[in-house]
ZATIRO-206215 format. One record per residue (C-alpha): residue in one letter; x, y, z. Coordinates in steps of 0.25 Angstrom, whole numbers, plus 5000, padded with zeros to 4 digits. Layout:
BEGIN
{code->A px->X py->Y pz->Z}
...
This chain:
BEGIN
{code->X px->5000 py->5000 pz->5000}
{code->X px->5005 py->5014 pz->4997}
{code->X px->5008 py->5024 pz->5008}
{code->X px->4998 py->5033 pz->5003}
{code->X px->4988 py->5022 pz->5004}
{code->X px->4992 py->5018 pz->5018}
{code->X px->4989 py->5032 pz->5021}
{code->X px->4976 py->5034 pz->5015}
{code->X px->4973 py->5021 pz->5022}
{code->X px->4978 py->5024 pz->5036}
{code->X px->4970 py->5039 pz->5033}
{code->X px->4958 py->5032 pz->5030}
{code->X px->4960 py->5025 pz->5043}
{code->X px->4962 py->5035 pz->5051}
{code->X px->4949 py->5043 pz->5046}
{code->X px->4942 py->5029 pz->5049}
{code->X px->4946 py->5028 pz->5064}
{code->X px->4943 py->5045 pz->5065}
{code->X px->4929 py->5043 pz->5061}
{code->X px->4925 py->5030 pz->5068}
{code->X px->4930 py->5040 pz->5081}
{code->X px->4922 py->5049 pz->5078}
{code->X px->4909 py->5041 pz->5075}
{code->X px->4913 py->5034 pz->5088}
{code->X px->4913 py->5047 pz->5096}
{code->X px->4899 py->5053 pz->5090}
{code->X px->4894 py->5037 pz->5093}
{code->X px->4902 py->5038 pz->5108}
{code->X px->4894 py->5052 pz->5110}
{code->X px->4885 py->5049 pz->5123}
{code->X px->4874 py->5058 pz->5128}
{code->X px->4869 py->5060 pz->5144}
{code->X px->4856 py->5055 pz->5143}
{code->X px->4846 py->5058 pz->5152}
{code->X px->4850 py->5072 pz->5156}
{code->X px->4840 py->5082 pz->5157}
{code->X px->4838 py->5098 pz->5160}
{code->X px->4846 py->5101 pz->5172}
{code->X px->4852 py->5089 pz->5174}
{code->X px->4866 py->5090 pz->5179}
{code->X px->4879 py->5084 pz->5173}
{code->X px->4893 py->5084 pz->5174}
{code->X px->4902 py->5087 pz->5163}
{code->X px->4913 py->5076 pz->5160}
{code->X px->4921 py->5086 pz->5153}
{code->X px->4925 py->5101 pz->5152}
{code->X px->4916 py->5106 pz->5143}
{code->X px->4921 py->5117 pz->5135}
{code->X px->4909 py->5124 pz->5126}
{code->X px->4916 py->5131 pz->5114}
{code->X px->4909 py->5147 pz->5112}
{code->X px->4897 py->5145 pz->5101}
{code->X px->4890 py->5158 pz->5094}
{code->X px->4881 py->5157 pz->5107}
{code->X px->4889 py->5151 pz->5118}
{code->X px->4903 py->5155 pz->5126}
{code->X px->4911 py->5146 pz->5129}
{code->X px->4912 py->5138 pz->5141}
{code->X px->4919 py->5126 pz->5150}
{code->X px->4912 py->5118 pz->5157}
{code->X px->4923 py->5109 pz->5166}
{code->X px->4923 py->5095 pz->5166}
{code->X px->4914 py->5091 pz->5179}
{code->X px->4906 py->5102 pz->5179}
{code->X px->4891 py->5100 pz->5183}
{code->X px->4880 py->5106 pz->5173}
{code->X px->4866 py->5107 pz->5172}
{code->X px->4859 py->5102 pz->5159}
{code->X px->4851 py->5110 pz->5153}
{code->X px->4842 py->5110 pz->5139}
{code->X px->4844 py->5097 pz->5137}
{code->X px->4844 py->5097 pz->5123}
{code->X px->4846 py->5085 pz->5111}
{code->X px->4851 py->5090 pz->5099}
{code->X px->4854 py->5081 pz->5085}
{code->X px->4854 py->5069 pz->5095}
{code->X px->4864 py->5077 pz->5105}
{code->X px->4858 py->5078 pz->5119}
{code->X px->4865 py->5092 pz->5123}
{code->X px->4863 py->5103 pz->5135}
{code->X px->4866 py->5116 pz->5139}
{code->X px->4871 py->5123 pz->5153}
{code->X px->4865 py->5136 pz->5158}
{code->X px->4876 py->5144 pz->5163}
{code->X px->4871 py->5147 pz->5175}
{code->X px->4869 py->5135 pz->5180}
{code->X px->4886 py->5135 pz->5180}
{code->X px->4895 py->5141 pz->5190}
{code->X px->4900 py->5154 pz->5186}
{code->X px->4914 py->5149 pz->5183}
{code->X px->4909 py->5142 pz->5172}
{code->X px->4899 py->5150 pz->5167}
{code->X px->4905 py->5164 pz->5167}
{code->X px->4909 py->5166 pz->5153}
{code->X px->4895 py->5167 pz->5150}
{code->X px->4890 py->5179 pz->5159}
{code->X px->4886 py->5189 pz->5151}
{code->X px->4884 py->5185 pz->5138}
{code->X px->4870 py->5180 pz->5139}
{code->X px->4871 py->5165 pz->5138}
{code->X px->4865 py->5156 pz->5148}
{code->X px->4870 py->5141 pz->5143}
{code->X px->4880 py->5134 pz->5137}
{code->X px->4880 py->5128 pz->5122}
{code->X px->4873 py->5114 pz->5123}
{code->X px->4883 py->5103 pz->5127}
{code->X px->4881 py->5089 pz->5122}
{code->X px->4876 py->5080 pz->5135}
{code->X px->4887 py->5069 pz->5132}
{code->X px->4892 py->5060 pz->5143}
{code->X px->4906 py->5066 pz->5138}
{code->X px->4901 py->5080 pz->5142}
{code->X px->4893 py->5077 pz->5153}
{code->X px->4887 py->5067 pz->5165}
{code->X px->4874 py->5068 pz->5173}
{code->X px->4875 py->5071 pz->5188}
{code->X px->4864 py->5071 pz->5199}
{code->X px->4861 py->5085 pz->5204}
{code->X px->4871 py->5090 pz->5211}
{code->X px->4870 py->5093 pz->5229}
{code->X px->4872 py->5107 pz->5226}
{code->X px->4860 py->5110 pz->5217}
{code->X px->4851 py->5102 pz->5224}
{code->X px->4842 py->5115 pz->5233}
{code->X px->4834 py->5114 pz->5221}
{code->X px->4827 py->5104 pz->5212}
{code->X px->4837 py->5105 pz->5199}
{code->X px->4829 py->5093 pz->5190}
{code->X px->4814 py->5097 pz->5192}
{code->X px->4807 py->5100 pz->5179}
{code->X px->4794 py->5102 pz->5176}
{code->X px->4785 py->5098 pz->5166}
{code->X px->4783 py->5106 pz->5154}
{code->X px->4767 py->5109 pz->5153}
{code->X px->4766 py->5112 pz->5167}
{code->X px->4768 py->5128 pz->5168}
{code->X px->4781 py->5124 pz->5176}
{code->X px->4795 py->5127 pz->5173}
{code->X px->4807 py->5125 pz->5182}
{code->X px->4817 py->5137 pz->5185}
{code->X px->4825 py->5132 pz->5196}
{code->X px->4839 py->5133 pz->5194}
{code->X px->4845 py->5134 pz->5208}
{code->X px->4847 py->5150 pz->5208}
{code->X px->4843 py->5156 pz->5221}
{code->X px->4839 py->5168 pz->5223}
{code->X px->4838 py->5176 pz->5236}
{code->X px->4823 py->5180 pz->5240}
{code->X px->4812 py->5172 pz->5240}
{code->X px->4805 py->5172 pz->5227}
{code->X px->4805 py->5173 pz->5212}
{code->X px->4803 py->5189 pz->5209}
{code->X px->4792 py->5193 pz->5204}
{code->X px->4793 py->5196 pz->5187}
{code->X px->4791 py->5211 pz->5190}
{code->X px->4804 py->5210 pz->5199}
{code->X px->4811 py->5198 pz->5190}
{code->X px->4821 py->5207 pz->5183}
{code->X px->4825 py->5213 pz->5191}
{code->X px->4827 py->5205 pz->5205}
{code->X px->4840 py->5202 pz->5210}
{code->X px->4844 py->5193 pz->5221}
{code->X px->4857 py->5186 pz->5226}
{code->X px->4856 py->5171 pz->5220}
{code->X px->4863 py->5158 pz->5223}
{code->X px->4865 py->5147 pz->5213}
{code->X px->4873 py->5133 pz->5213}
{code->X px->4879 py->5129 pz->5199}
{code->X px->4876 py->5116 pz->5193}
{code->X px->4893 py->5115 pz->5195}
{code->X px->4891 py->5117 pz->5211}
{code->X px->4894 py->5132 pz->5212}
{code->X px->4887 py->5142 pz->5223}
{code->X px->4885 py->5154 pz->5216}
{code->X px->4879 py->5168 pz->5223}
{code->X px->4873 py->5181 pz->5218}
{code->X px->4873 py->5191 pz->5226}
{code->X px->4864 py->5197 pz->5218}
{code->X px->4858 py->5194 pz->5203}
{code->X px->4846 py->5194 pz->5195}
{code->X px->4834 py->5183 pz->5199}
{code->X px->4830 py->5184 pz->5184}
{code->X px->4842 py->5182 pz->5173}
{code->X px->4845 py->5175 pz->5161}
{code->X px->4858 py->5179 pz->5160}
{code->X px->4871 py->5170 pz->5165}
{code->X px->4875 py->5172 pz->5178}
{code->X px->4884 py->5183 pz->5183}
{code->X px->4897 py->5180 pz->5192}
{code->X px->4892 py->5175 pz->5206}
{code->X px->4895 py->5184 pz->5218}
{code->X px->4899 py->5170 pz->5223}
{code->X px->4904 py->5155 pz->5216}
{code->X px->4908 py->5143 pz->5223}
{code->X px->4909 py->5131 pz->5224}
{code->X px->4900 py->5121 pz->5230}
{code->X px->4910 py->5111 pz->5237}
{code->X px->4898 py->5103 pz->5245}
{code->X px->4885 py->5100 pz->5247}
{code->X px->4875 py->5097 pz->5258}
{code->X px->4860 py->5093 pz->5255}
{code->X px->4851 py->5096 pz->5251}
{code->X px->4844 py->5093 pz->5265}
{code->X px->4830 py->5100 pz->5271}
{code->X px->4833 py->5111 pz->5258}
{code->X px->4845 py->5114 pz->5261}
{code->X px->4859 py->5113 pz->5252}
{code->X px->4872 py->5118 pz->5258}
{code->X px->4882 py->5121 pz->5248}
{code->X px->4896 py->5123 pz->5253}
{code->X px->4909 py->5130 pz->5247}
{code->X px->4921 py->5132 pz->5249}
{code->X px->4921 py->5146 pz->5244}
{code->X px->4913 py->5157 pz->5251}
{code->X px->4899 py->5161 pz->5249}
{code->X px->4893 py->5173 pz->5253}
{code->X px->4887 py->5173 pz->5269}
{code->X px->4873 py->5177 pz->5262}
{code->X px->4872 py->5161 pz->5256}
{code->X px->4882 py->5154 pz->5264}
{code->X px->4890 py->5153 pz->5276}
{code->X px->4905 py->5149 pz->5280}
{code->X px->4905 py->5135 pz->5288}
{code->X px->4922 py->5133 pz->5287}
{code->X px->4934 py->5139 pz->5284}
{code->X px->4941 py->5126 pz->5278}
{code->X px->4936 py->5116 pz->5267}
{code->X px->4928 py->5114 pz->5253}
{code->X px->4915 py->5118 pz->5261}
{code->X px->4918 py->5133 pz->5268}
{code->X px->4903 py->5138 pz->5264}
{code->X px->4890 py->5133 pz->5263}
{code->X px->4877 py->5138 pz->5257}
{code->X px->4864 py->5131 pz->5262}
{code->X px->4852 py->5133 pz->5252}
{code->X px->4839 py->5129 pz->5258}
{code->X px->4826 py->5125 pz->5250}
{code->X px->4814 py->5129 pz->5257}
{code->X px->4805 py->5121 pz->5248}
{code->X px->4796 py->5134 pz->5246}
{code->X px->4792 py->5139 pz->5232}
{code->X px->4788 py->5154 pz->5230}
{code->X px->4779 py->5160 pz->5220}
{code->X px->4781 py->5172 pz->5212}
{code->X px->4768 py->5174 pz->5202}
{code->X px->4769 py->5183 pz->5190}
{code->X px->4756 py->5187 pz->5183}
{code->X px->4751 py->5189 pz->5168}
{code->X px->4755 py->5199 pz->5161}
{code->X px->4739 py->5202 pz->5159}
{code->X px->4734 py->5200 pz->5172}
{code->X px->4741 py->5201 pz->5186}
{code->X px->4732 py->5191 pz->5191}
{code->X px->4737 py->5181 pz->5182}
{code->X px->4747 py->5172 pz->5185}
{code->X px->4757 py->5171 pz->5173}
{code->X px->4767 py->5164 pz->5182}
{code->X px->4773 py->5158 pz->5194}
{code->X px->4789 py->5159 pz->5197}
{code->X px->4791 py->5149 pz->5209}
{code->X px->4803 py->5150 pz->5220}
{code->X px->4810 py->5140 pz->5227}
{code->X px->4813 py->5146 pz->5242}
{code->X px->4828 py->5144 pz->5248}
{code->X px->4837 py->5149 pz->5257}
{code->X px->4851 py->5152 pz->5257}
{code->X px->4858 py->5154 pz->5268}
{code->X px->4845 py->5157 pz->5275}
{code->X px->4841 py->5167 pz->5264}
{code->X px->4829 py->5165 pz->5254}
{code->X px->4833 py->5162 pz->5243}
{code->X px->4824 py->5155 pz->5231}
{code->X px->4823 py->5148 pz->5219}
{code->X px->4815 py->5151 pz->5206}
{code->X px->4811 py->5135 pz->5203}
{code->X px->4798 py->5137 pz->5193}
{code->X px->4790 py->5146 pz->5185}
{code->X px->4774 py->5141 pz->5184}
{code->X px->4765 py->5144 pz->5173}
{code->X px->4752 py->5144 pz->5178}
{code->X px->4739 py->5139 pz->5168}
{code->X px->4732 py->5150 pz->5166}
């Protein structure tokens, strides 16, 4: 045989064993089933969403937990996507400001991710419940609390401010001193984020949440000088709902509908929840 045809041949070869790898990869690809709308996962990799038209860049870090969200399945593909401010500030700070509030959808791949149960530290409130769709009902709790007792009232919605506390889906505790109830924007830098190092409950309503890094005497206290767990933060559930009714635009005695609270404290301070918006049947 001629050199030339050696070549050709061991080319041809070579083009063989590429394609059969990569029909073997596209035929390996495995997709999460099962996972639905807020679910939580766990990223088996680092993650590194290139910019689009739309999106900015942004890393994930291998290990990190997320909350599905939109699951969505597109030519066959079951993907999701991550709101931004369901992610510590760390992570999502490159996109403050510029007025988008989730990542590009990520393919649900056992190579990108694997589902966890709810994590200890975002269990003061019902993360899974969903209602269903024709009963005037939909679900808005997303563990944001909100000093005060109640939804305010749509007159007072934008502009009511309060301080706020949130946990991340990635196990930070993060403080406002002072923010907007009503926004649609990504979250601004935190007056306070840190680190949640342990977990207790919950038990009788409450969840402490303990750091190693201080938080402010307004939501937490000192309890040692030494160790992972210096600080700790106890959110109570009081298991009482609050009602705050908005009328028709036509006729004040109306009812066009019904923002519901969740009561809390923190600290020993209301706090509260919004958990659900209710359509009534006229």
């Amino acid at each position: 045989m001629h050199l030339k045809s050696i070549i050709m041949t061991l080319g041809g070869i070579g083009i063989g064993l590429l394609l059969a790898r990569g029909t073997t990869a596209t035929a390996n690809t495995h997709y999460l089933t099962g996972v639905k709308n807020h679910n939580f996962l766990i990223t088996q990799r680092t993650l590194n969403l290139p910019k689009t038209k739309y999106k900015r860049a942004l890393t994930i870090p291998k290990g990190t937990i997320v909350q599905a969200q939109g699951v969505s399945k597109i030519n066959d593909k079951l993907t999701t996507h991550i709101y931004l401010n369901t992610l510590s500030y760390h992570l999502r700070h490159n996109y403050i400001g510029h007025g988008e509030g989730s990542t590009k959808n990520i393919a649900l791949t056992t190579s990108n991710f694997k589902k966890v149960k709810v994590p200890q530290y975002v269990k003061y409130y019902s993360t899974q419940l969903t209602y269903a769709d024709n009963i005037g009902v939909n679900y808005t709790a997303d563990g944001n609390l909100y000093a005060g007792k109640q939804y305010p009232k749509e007159t007072d919605l934008l502009s009511a401010k309060a301080a706020r506390i949130t946990v991340t889906s990635d196990g930070y505790l993060e403080y406002y001193a002072n923010t907007k109830v009503f926004s649609t924007i990504v979250d601004p830098k935190p007056t306070t984020s840190v680190k949640i190092t342990k977990v207790t409950g919950p038990a009788d309503g409450k969840t402490n949440l303990y750091t190693k890094q201080p938080v402010p005497n307004t939501i937490g206290k000192r309890i040692s000088e030494t160790g992972t767990a210096q600080y700790v933060t106890t959110i109570k559930r009081l298991y009482r709902t609050y009602a705050t009714v908005t009328a028709t635009a036509r006729d004040k005695a109306e009812t066009d509908s019904i923002d519901i609270s969740a009561g809390y404290q923190v600290n020993g301070k209301s706090y509260f929840m919004y958990q659900a918006i209710f359509f009534p049947e006229g």
